[in-house]
DSSP file (Angstrom, degrees, kcal/mol; ACC not computed):
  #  RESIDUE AA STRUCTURE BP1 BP2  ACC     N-H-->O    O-->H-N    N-H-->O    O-->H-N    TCO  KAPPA ALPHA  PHI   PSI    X-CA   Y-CA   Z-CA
    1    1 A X              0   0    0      0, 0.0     7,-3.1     0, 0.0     2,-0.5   0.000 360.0 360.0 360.0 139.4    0.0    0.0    0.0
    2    2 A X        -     0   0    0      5,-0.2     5,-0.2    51,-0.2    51,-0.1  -0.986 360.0-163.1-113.4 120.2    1.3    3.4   -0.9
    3    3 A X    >   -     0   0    0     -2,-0.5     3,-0.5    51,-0.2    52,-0.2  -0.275  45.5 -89.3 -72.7 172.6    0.7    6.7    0.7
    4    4 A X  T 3  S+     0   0    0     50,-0.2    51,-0.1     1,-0.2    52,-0.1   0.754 125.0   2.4 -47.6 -46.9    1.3   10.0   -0.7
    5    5 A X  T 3  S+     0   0    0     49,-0.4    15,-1.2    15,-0.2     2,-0.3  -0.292 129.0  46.6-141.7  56.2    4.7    9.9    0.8
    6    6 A X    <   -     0   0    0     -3,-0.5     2,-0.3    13,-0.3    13,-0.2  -0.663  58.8-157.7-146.8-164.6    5.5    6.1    2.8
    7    7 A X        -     0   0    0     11,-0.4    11,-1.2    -2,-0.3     2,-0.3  -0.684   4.9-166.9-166.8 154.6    4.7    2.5    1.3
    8    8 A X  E     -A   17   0A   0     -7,-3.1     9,-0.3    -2,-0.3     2,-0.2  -0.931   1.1-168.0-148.8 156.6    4.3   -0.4    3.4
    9    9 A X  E     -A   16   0A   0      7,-1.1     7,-1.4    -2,-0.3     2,-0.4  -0.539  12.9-142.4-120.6-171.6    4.3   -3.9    2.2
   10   10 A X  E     -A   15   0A   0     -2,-0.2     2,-0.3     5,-0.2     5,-0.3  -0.938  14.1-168.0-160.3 119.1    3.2   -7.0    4.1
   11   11 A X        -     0   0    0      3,-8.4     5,-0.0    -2,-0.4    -2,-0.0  -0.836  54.1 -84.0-112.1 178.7    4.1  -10.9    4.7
   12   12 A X  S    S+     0   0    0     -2,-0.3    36,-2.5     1,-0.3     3,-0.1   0.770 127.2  13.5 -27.9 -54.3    2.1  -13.4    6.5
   13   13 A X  S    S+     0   0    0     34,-0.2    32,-0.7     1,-0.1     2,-0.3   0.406 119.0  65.1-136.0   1.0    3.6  -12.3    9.8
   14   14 A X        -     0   0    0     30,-0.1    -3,-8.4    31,-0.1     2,-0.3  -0.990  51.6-152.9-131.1 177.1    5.2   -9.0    9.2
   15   15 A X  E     -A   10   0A   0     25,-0.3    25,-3.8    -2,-0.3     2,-0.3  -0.823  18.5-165.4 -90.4 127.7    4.8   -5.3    8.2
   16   16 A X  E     -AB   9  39A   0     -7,-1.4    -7,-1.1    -2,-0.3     2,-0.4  -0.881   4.9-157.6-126.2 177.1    7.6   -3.3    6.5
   17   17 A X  E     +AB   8  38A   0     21,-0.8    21,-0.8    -2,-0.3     2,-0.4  -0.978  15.6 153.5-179.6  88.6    8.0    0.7    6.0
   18   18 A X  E     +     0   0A   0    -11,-1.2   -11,-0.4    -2,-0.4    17,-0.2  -0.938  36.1  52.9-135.5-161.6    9.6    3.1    4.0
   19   19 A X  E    S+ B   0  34A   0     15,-2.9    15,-0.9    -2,-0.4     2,-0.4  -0.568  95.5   3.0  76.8-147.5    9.6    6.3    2.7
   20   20 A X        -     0   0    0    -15,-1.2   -15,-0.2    13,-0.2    13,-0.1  -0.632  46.6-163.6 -78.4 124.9    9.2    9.9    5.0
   21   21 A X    >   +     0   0    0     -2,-0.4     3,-1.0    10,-0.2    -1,-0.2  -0.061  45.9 132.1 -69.1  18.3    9.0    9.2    8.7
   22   22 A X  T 3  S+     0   0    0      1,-0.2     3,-0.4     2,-0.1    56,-0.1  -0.640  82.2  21.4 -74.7 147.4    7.5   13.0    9.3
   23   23 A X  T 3  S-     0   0    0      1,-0.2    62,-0.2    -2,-0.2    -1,-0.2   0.697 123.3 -92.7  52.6  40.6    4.2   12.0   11.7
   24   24 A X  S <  S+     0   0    0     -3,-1.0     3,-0.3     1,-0.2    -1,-0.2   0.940  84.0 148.0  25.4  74.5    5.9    8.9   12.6
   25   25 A X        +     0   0    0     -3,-0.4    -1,-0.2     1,-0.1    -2,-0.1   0.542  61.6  73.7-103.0  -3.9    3.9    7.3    9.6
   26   26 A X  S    S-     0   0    0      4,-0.3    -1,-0.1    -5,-0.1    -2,-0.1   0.001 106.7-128.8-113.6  -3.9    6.7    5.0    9.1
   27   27 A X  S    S+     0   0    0     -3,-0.3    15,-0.3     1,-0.1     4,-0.1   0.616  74.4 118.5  37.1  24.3    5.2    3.0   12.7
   28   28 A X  S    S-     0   0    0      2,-0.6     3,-0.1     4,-0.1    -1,-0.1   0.741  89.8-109.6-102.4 -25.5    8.8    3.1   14.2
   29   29 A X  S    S+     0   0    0      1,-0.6     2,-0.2     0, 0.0    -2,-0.0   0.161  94.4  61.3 135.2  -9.5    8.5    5.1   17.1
   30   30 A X  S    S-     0   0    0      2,-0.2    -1,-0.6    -8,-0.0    -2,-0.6  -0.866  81.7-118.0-143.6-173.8   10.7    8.6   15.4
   31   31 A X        +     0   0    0     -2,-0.2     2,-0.2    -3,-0.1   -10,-0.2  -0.301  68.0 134.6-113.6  34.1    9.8   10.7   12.5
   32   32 A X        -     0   0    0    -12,-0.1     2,-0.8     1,-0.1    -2,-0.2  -0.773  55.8-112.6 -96.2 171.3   13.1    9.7   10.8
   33   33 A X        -     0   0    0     -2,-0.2     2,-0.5   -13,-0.1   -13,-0.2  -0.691  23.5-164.4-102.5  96.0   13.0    8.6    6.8
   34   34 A X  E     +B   19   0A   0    -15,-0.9   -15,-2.9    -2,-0.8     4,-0.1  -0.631  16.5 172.4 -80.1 126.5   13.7    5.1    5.5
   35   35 A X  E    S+     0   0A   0     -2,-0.5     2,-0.2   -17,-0.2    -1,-0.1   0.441  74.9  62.4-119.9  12.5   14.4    4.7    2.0
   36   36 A X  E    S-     0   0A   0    -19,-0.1   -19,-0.2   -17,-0.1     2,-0.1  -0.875 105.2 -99.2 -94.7 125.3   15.3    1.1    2.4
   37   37 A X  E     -     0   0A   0     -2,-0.2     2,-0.3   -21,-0.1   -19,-0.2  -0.551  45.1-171.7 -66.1 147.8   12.2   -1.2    3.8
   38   38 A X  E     -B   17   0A   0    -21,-0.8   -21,-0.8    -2,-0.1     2,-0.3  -0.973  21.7-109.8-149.7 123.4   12.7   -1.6    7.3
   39   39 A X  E     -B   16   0A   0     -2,-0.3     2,-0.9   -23,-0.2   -23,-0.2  -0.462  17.9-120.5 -80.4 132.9   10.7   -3.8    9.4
   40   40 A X    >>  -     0   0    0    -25,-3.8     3,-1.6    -2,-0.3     4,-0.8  -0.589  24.7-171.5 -80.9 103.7    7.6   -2.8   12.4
   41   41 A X  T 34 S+     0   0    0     -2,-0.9    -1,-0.2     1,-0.3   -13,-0.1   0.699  81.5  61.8 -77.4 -35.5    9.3   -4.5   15.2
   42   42 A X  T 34 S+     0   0    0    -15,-0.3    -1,-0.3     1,-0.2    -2,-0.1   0.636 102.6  54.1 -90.7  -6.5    5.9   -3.8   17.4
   43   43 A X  T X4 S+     0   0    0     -3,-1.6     3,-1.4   -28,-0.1    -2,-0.2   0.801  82.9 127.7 -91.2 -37.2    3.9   -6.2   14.7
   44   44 A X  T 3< S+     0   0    0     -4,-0.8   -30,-0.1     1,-0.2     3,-0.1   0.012  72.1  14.9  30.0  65.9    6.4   -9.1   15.3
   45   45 A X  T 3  S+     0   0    0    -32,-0.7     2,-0.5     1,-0.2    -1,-0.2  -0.001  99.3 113.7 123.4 -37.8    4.8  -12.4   16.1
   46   46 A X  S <  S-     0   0    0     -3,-1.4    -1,-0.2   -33,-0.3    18,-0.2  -0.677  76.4-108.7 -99.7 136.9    1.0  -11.5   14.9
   47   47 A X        -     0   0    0     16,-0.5     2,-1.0    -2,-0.5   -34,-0.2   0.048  38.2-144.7 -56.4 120.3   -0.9  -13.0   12.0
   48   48 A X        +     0   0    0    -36,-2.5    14,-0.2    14,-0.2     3,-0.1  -0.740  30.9 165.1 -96.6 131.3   -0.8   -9.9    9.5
   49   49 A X        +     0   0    0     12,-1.9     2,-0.2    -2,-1.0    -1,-0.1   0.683  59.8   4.6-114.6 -35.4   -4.2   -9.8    7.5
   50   50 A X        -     0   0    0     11,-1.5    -1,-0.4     2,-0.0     2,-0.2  -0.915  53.4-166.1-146.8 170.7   -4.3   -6.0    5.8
   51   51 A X        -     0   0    0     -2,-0.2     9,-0.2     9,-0.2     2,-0.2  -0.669   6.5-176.2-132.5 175.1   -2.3   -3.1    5.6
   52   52 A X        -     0   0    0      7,-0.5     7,-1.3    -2,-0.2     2,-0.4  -0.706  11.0-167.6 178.4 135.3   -3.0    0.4    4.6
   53   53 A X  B     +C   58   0B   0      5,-0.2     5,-0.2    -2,-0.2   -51,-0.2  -0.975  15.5 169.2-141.1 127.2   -1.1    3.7    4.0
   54   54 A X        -     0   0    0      3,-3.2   -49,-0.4    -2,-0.4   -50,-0.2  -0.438  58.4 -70.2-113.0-177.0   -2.9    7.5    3.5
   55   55 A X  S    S+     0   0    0    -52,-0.2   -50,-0.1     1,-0.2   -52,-0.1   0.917 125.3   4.7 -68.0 -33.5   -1.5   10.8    3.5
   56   56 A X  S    S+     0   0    0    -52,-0.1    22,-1.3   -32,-0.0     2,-0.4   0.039 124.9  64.9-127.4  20.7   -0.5   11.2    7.4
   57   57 A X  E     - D   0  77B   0     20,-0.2    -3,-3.2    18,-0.0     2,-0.3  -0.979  48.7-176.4-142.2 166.5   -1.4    7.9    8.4
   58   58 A X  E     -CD  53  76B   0     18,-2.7    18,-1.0    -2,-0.4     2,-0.3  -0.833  15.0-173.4-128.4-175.4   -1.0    3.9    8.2
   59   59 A X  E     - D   0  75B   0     -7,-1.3    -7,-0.5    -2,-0.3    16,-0.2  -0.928   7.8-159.9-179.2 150.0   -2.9    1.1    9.8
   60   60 A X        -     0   0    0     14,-1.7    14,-0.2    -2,-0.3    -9,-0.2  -0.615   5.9-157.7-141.5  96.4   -2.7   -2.5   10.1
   61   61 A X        +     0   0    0     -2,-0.1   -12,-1.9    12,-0.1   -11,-1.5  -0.267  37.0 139.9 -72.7 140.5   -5.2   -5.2   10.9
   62   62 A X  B     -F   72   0C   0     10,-2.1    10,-2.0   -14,-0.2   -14,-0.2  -0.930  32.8-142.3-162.0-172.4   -3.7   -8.1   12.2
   63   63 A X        -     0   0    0      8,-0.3   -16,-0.5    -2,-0.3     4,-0.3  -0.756  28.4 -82.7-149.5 100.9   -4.4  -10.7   14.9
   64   64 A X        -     0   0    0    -18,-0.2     3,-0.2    -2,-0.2     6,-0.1   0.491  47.3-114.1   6.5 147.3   -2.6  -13.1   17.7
   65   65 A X  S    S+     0   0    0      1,-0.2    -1,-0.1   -19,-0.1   -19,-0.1   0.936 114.2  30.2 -73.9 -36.8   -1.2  -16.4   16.4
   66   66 A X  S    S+     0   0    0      1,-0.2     2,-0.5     2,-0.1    -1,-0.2   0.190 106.2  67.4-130.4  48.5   -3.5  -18.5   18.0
   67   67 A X        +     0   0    0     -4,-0.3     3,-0.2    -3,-0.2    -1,-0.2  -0.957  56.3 165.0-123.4  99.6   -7.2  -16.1   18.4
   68   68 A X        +     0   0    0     -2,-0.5    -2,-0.1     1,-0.1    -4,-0.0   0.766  66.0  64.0 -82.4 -24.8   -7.2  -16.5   14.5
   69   69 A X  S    S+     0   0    0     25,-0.1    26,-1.8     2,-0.0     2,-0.3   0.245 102.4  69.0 -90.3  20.4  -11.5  -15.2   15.0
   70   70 A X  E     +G   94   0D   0     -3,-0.2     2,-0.4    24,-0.2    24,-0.2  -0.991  59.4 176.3-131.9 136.2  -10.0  -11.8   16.3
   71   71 A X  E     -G   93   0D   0     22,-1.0    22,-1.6    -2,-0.3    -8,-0.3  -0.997  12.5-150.9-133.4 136.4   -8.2   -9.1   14.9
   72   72 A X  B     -F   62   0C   0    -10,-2.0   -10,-2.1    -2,-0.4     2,-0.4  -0.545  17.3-126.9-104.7 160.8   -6.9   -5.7   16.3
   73   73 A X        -     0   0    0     -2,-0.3    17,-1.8   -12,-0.2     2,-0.3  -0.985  18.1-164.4-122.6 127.5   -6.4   -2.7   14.7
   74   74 A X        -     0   0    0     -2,-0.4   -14,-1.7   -14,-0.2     2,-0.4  -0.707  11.4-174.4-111.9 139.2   -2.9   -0.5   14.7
   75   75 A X  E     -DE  59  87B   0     12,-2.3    12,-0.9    -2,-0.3     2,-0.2  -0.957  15.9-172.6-156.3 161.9   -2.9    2.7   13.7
   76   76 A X  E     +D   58   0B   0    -18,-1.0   -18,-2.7    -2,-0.4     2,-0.2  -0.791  34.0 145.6-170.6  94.1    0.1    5.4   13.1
   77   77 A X  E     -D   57   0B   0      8,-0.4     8,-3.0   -20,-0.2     2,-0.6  -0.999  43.4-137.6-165.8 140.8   -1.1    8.8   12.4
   78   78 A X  B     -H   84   0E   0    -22,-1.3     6,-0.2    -2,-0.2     4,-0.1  -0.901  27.2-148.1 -94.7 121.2   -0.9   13.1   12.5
   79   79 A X    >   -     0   0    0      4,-1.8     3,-0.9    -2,-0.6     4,-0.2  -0.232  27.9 -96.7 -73.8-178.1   -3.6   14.8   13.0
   80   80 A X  T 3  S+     0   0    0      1,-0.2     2,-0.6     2,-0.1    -1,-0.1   0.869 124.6  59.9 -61.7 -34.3   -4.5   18.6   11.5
   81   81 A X  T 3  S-     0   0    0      1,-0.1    -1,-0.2     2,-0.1     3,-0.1  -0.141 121.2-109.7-124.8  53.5   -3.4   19.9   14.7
   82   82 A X    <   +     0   0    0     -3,-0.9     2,-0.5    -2,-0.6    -2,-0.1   0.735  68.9 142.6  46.4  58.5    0.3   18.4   14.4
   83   83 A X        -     0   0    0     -4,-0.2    -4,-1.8   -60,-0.0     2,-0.2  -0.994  48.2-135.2-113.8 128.1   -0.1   15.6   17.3
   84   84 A X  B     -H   78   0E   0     -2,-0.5     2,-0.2    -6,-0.2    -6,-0.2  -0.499  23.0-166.8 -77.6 122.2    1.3   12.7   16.9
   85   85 A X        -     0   0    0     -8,-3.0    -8,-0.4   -62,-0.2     2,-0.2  -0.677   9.8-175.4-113.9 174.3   -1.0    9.2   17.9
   86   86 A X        -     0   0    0     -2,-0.2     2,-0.3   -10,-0.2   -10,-0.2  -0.616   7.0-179.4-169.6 113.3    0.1    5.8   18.3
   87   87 A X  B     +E   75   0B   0    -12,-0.9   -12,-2.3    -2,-0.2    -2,-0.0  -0.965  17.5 165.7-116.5 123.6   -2.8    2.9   18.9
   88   88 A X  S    S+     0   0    0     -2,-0.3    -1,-0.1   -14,-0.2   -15,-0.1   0.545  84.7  38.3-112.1   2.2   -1.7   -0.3   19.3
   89   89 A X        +     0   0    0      1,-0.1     3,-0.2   -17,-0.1   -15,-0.2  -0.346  65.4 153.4-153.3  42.9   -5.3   -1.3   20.6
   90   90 A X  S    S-     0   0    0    -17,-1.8     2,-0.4     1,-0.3    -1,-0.1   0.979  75.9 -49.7 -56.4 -88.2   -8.0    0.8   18.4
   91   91 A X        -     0   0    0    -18,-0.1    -1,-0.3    -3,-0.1     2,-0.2  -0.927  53.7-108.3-171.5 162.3  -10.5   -1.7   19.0
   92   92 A X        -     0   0    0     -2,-0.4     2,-0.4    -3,-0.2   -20,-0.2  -0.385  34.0-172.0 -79.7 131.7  -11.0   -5.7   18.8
   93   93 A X  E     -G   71   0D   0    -22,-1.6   -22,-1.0    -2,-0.2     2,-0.4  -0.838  19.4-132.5-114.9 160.0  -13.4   -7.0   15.8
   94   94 A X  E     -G   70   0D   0     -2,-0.4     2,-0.3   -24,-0.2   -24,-0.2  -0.989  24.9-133.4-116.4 133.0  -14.6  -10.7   15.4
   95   95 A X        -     0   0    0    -26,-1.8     2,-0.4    -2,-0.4   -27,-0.0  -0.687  13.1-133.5-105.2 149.6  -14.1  -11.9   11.9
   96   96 A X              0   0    0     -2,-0.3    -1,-0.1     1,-0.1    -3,-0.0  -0.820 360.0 360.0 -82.6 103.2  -16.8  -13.4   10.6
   97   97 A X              0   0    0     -2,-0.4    -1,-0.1   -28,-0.0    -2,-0.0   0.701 360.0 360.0 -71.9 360.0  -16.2  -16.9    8.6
């Protein structure tokens, strides 16, 4: 998925990064700029299902390895009024078969 100025790509069990870190959109924890993909060390471990990259934000649905019927939502984002968020816990869904 590409944003205006980021990417992030996705395997099975991780998330990667690059482009401008300005509003920690990059999900690394600073606002610096990877131009190499760089992997989200705080997704690590969890079943990766979507990704998604805007102009000042990402997001990532993903889920525990073993609650496969749940998924969380991650979010990485500047608001208009230049604050910086970080949600590791946006809220819990039940996926539907």
């Amino acid at each position: 998925s590409c944003g205006s100025e980021h990417c992030l790509a996705m395997t099975s069990h991780s998330v990667f990064s690059w482009g401008s870190g300005d509003g920690n959109r990059l999900g690394h924890g600073d606002c610096f700029d990877r131009w190499l993909p760089e992997g989200i060390d705080s997704l690590n471990g969890l079943n990766i299902l979507d990704v998604s990259a805007g102009m000042w934000h990402s997001a990532c649905i993903a889920s525990p390895q073993r609650k496969l019927d749940e998924a969380q939502v991650f979010t990485w984002v500047r608001t208009a009024l230049n604050f910086y968020s970080y949600s590791n816990h946006v809220c819990i869904i039940t996926l539907c078969s």
